[in-house]
KOLKE-720759 format. One record per residue (C-alpha): residue number from 1; residue in three letters; x, y, z. Coordinates in nm, 4 decimals. Example, Ala and Ser with C-alpha at 12.3 -4.5 7.8 and 13.67 -1.06 7.14 Angstrom:
BEGIN
     i    aa       east      north         up
     1   ALA     1.2300    -0.4500     0.7800
     2   SER     1.3670    -0.1060     0.7140
This chain:
BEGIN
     i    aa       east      north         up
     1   UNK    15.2505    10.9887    14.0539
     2   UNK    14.9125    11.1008    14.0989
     3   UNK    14.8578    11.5014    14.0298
     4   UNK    14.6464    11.5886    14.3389
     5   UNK    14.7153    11.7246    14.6640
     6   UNK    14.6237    11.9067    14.9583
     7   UNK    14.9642    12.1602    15.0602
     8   UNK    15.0077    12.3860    15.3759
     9   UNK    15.2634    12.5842    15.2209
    10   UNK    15.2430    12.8943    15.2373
    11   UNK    14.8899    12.8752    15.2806
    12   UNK    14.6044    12.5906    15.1920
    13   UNK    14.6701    12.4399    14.8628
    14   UNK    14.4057    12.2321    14.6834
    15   UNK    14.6214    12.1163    14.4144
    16   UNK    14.4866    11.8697    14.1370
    17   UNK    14.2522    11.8759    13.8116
    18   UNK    13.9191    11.9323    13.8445
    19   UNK    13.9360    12.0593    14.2311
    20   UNK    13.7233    12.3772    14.1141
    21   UNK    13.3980    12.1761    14.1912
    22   UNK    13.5376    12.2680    14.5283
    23   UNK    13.4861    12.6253    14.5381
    24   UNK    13.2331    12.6612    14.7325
    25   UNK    13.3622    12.4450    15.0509
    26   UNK    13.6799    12.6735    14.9808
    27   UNK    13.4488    12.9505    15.0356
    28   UNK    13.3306    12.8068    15.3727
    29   UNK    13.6375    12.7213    15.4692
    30   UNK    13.7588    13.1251    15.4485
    31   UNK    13.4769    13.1828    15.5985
    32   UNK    13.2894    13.3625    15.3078
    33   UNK    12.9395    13.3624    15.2566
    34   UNK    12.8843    13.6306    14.9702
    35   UNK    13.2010    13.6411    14.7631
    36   UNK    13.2802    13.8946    14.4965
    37   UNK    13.4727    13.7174    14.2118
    38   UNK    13.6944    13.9657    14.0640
    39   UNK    13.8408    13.8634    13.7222
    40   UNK    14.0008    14.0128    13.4257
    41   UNK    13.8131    14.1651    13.0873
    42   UNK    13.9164    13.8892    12.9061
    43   UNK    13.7907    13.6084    13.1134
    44   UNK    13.4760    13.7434    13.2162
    45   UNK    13.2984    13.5330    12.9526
    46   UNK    13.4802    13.2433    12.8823
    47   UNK    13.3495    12.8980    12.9825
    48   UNK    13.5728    12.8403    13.2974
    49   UNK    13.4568    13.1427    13.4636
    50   UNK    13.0638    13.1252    13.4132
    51   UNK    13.0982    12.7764    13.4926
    52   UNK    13.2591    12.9203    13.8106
    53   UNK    12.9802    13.0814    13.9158
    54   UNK    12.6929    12.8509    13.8511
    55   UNK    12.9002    12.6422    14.1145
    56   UNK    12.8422    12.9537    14.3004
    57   UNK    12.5192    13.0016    14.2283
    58   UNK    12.4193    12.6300    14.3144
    59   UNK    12.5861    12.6581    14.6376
    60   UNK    12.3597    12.9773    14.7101
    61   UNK    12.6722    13.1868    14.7331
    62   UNK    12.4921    13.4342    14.4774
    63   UNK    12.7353    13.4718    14.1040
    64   UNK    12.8466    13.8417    14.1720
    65   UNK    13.1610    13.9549    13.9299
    66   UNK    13.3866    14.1691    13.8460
    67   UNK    13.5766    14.2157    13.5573
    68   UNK    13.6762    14.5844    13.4940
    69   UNK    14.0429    14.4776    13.5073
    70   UNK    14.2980    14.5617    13.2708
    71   UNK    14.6496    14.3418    13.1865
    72   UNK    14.7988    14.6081    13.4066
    73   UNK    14.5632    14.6870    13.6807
    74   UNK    14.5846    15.0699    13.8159
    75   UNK    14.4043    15.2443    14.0970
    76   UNK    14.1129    15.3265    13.9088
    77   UNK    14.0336    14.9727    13.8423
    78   UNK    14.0389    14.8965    14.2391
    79   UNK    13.8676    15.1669    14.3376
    80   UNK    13.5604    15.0278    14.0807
    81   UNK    13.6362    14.7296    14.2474
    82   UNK    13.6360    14.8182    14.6030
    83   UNK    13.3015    15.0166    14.5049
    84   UNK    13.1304    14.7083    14.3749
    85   UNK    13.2332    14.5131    14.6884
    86   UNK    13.1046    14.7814    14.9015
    87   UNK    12.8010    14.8203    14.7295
    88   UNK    12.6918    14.4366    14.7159
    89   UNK    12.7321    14.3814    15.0993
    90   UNK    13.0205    14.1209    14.9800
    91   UNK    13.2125    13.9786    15.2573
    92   UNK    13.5034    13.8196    15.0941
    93   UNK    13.6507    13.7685    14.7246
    94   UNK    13.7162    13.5237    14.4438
    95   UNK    14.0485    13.6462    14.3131
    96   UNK    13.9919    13.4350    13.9823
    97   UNK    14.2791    13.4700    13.6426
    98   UNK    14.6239    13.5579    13.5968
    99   UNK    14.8159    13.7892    13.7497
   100   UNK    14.5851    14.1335    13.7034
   101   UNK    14.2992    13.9162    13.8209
   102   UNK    14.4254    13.7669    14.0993
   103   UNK    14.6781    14.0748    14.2028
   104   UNK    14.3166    14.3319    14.1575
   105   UNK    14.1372    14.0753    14.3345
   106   UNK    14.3300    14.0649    14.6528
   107   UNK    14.3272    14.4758    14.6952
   108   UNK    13.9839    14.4897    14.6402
   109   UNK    13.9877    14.2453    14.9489
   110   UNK    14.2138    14.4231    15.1020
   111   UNK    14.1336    14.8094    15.0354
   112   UNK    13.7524    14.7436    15.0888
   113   UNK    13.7759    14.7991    15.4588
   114   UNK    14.0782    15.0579    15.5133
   115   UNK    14.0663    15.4762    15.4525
   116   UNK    14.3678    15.5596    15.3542
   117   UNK    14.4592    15.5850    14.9638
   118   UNK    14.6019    15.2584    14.8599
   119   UNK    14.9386    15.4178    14.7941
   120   UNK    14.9958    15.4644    15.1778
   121   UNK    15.0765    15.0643    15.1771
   122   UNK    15.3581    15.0452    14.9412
   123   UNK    15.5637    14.7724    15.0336
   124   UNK    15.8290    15.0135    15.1756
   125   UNK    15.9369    14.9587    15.5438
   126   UNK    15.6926    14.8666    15.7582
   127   UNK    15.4020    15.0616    15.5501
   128   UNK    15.1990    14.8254    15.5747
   129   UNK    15.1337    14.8283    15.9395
   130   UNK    14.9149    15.1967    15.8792
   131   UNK    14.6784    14.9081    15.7419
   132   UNK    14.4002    14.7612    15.9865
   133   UNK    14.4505    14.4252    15.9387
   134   UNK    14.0534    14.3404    16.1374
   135   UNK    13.9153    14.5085    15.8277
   136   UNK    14.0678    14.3135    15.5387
   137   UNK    13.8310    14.0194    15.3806
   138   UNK    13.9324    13.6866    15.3386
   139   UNK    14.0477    13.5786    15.0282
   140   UNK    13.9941    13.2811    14.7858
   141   UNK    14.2590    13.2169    14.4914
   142   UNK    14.1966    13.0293    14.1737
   143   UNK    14.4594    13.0761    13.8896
   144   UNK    14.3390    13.0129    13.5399
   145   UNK    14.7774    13.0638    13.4394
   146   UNK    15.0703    12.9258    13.5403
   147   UNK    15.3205    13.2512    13.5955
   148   UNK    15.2952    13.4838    13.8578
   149   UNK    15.2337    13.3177    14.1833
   150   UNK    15.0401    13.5472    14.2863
   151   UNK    14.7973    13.2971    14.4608
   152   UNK    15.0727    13.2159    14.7108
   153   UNK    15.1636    13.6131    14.7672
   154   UNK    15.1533    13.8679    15.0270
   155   UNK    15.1572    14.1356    14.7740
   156   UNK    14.9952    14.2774    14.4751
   157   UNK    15.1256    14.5015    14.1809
   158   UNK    14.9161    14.7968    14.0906
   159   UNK    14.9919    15.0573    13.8387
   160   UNK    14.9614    15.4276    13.9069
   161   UNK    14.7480    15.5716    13.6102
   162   UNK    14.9003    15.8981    13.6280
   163   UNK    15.2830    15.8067    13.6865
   164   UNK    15.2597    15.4947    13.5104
   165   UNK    15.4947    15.3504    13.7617
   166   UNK    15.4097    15.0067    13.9271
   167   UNK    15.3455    14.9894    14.2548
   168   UNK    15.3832    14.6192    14.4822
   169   UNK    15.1779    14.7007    14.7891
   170   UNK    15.2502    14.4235    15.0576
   171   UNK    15.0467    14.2950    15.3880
   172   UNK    15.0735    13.9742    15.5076
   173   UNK    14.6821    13.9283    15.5512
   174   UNK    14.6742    13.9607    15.1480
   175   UNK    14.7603    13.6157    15.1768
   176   UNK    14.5024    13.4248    15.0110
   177   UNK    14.3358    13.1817    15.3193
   178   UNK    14.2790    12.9216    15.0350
   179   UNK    14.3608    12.8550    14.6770
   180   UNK    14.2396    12.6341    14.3721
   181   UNK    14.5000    12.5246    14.1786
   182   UNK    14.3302    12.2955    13.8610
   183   UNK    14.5316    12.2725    13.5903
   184   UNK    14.2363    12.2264    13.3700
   185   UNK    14.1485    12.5539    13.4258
   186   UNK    14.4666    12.6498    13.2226
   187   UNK    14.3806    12.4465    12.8980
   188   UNK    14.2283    12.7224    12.6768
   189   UNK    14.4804    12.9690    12.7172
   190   UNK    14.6398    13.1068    12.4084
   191   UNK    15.0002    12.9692    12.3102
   192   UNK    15.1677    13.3546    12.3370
   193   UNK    14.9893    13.3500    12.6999
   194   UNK    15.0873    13.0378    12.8297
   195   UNK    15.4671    13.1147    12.7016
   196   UNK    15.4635    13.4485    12.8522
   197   UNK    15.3077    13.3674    13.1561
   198   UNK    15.5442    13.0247    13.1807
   199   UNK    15.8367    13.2281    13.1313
   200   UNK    15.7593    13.4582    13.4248
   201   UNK    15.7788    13.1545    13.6392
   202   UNK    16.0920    13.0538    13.4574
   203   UNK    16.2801    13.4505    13.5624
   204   UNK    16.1136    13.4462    13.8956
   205   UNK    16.2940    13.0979    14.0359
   206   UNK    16.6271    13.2498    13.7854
   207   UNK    16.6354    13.5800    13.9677
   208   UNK    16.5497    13.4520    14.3247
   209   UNK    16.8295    13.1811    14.2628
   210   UNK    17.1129    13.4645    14.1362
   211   UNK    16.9740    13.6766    14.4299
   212   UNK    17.2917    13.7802    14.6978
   213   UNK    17.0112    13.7554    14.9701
   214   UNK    17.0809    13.4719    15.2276
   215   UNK    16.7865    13.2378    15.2199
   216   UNK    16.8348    12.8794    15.1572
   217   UNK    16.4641    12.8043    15.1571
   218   UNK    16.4199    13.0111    14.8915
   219   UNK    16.7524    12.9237    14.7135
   220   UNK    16.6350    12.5535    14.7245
   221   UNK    16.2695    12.5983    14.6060
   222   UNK    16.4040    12.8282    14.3046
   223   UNK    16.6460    12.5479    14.1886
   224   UNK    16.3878    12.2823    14.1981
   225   UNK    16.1403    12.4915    14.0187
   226   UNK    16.3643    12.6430    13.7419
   227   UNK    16.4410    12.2497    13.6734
   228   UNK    16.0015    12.2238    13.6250
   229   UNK    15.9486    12.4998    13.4058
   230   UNK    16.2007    12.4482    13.1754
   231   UNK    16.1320    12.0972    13.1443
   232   UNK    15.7464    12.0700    13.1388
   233   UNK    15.6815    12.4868    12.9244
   234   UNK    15.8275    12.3555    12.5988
   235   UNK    15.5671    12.0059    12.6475
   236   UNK    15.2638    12.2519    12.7629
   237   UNK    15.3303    12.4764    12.4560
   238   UNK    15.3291    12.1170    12.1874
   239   UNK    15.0643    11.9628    12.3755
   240   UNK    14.7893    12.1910    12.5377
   241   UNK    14.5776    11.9638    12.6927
   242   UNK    14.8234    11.7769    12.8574
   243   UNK    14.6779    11.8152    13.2152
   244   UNK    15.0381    11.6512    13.4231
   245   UNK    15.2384    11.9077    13.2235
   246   UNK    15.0142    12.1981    13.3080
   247   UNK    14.9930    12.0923    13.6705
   248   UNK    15.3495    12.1016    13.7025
   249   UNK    15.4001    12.4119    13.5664
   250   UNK    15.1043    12.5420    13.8008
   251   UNK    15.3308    12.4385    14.0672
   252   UNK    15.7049    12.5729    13.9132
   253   UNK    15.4713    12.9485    13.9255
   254   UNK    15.3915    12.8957    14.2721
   255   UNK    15.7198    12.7750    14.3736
   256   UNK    15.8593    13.0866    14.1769
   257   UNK    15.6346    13.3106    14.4270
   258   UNK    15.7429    13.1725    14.7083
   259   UNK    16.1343    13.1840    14.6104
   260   UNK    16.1321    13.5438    14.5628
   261   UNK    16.1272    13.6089    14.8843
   262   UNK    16.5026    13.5685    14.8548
   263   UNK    16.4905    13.8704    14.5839
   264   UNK    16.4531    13.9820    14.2251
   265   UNK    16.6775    14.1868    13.9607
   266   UNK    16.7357    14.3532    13.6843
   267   UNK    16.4967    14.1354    13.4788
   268   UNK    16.1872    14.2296    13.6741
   269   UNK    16.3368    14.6224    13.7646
   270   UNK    16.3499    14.6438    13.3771
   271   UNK    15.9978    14.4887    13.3065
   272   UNK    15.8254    14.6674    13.5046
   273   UNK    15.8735    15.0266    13.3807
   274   UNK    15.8727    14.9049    13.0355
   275   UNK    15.5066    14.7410    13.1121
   276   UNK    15.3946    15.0453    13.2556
   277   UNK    15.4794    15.2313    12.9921
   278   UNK    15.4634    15.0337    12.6789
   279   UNK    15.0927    14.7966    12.8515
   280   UNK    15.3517    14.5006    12.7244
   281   UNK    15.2679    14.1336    12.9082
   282   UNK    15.4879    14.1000    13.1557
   283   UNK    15.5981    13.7571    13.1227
   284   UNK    15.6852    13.8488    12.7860
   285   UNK    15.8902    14.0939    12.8553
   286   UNK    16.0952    13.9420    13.0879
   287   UNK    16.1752    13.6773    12.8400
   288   UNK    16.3107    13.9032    12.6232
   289   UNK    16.5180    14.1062    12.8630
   290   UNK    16.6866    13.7655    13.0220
   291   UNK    17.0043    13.7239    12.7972
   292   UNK    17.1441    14.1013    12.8152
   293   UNK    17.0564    14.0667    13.2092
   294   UNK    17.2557    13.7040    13.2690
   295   UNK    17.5310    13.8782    13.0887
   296   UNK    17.5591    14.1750    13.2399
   297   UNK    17.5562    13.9546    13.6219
   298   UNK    17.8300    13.7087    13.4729
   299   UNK    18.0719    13.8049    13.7255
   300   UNK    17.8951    13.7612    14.0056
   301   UNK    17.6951    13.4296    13.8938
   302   UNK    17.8788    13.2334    13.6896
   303   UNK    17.9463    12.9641    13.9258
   304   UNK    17.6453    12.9810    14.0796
   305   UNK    17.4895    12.9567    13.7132
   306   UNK    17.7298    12.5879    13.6435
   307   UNK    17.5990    12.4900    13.9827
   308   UNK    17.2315    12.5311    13.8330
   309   UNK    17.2827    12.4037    13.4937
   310   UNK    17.4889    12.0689    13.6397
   311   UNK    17.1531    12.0302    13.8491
   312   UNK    16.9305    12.0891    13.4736
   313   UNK    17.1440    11.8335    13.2989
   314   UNK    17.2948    12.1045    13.1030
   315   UNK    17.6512    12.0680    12.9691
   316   UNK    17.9101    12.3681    12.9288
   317   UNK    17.8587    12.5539    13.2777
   318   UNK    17.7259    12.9427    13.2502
   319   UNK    17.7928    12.9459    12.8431
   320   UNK    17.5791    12.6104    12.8376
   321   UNK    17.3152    12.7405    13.0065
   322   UNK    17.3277    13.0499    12.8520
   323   UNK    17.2869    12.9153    12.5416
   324   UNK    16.9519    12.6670    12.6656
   325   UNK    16.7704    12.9738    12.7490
   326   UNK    16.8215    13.1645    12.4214
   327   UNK    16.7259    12.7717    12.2398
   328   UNK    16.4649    12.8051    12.5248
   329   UNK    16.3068    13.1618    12.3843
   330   UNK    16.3656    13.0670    12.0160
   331   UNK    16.1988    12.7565    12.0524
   332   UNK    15.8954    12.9019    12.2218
   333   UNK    15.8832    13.2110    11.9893
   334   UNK    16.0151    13.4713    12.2319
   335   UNK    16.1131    13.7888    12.0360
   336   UNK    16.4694    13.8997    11.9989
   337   UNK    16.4351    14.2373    12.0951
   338   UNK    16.1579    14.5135    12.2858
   339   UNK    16.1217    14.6593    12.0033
   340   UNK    15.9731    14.3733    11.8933
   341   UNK    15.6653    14.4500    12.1766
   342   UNK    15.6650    14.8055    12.0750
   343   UNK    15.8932    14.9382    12.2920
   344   UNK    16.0986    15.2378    12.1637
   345   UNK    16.4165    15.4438    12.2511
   346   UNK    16.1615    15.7837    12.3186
   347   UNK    16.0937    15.7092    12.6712
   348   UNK    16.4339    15.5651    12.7678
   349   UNK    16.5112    15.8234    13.0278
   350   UNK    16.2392    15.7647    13.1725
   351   UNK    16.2705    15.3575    13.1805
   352   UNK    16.5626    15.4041    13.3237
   353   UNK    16.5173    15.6310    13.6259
   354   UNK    16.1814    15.4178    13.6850
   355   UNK    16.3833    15.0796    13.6633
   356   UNK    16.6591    15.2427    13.9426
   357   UNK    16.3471    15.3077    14.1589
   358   UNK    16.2229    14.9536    14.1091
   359   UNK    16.2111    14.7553    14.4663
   360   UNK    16.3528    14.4525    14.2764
   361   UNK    16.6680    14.6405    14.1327
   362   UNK    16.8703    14.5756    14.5079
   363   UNK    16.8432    14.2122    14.4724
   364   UNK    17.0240    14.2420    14.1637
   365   UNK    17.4002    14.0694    14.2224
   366   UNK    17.5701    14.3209    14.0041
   367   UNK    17.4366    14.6934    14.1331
   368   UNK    17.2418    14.8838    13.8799
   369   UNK    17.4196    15.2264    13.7791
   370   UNK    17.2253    15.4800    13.5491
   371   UNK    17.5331    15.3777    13.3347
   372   UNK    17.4798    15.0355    13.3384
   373   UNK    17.1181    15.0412    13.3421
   374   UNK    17.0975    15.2511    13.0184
   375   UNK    17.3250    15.0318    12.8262
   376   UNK    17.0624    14.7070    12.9311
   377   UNK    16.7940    14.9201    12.8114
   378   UNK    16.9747    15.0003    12.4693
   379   UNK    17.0874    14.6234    12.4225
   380   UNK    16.7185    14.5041    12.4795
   381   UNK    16.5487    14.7810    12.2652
């Protein structure tokens, strides 16, 4: 099977290694003429990126970037971002990276042309028709990691500086008109990155499949894509530069994305306060809240769990499957606990009312009590 494709789902796919030589027809084909290429601090200098915009360059699309982006991008970094769009007469955007990268990169698109504050679009109701949808810029998504999704997303996660509670602020024009998906571009991340970031993928096609929510799509997708990640993470993590293995996982993160449409839980409505609070990598974290979580939703999933794990070729039902993810986490050198990440018992109050706020705590199938909540907090700390 060759590694290389062109997709329609959910938006234009250019799947395959080596397709970022095709960045700047990608460009054209959104439409953009002068792109900003918004990126995180960490990739700003690294080979893949300033490679990235010499393409640019050659193609006289100008190499304009930026890169004030932290792991957990807040307001302030998009309204530097939005400024630096506005001020270099930029007409669309690069969202180029992992998650903060691409999820920064698709507000600055997407708050360049609007006056309200960017809180006014939470992804609450229908919010995000105050937007005006003429005035957002097309968009252009290249992930360098294979977790989030984001690239095949309506939505973006922003941190409030002052709060520290994440925000997901939704329109459906945040979709990005066209992404890059090369899985060469994935080859020099660190191991602890590529196993947080793989993991993410892993909880997002768990959670959307344990989701109550009827949507077979989704249910389907999430199945098939827990079966990739868990197969082709542990190969990515012995061999890095094993290009098929890092494609597929490209493709388990995007099929994670587009599965959690059906819902989230209690992982994600515990990772996100706690990443918030504690700046730990989200991926990560979710990792290491998994176990207490699957327990806790027992009742309601166990068969749907031996469905699963008789689809994974995994023996022994819910308790089988259980017991693959913790080998899973061991084996990829998850930590135990949070406190492991730095997370303390200080601030536990506060995790806890944050996590009950959470948009992804209703998809959870058991419902999240204070009560309950609390004790998942204590048995992950």
């Amino acid at each position: 099977m060759t590694l290389s494709a062109n997709w329609s789902y959910p938006n234009a796919i250019r799947f395959g290694a080596g397709r970022i030589s095709e960045i700047a027809d990608a460009c054209a084909e959104a439409g953009i003429k002068t792109p900003l290429l918004v990126t995180d601090k960490g990739l700003a200098d690294l080979p893949i990126t300033q490679d990235t915009l010499d393409l640019l360059e050659a193609a006289g699309l100008g190499r304009a970037m930026f890169a004030d982006v932290d792991p957990n991008p807040t307001e302030k970094n998009l309204e530097a971002g939005v400024a630096a769009y506005r001020a270099g007469g930029h007409d669309g955007v690069i969202a180029f990276g992992g998650g903060s990268g691409l999820d920064l990169g698709k507000m600055v698109a997407f708050m360049a042309g609007q006056s309200r504050p960017v809180w006014d679009f939470e992804d609450v109701g229908d919010w995000w028709r105050r937007a005006d949808a003429d005035a957002i810029a097309p968009i252009v998504a290249v992930p360098t990691t294979a977790g989030t999704g984001s690239e095949v997303g309506r939505a973006s996660v922003i941190t409030n500086s002052e709060t520290h509670v994440k925000k997901i602020i939704f329109h459906p024009k945040v979709l990005p008109t066209v992404v890059i998906a090369d899985p060469e571009l994935t080859v020099g991340m660190p191991p602890v990155i590529t196993v947080g970031t793989g993991m993410d993928a892993f909880a997002h096609c768990l959670e959307a499949y344990c989701s109550p929510h009827f949507h077979p799509m989704s249910q389907g997708i999430a199945l098939e894509g827990m079966r990739l990640a868990q197969e082709n993470l542990p190969v990515v993590v012995a061999e890095p530069d094993n290009i098929a293995a890092r494609g597929t996982m490209m493709a388990a993160a995007m099929m994670g994305a587009v599965a959690f449409q059906k819902g989230l839980g209690a992982i994600h409505a515990l990772s996100h306060p706690v990443g918030a609070v504690y700046n730990t990598h989200h991926g990560m974290t979710n990792a290491v809240v998994m176990p207490p979580v699957l327990r806790l939703n027992r009742p309601a999933i166990e068969t749907r769990i031996a469905r699963a794990a008789a689809y994974l070729g995994i023996e022994g039902g819910f308790d089988g499957f259980y017991d693959h993810v913790l080998k899973l986490r061991a084996d990829l050198g998850v930590p135990d606990r949070l406190r492991d990440l730095g997370v303390g018992t200080e601030r536990i109050d506060d995790l806890v009312e944050m996590a009950l706020q959470d948009p992804s705590v209703g998809g959870n199938p058991v419902a999240m009590t204070a009560e309950n909540t609390r004790a998942l907090f204590e048995a992950c700390i």
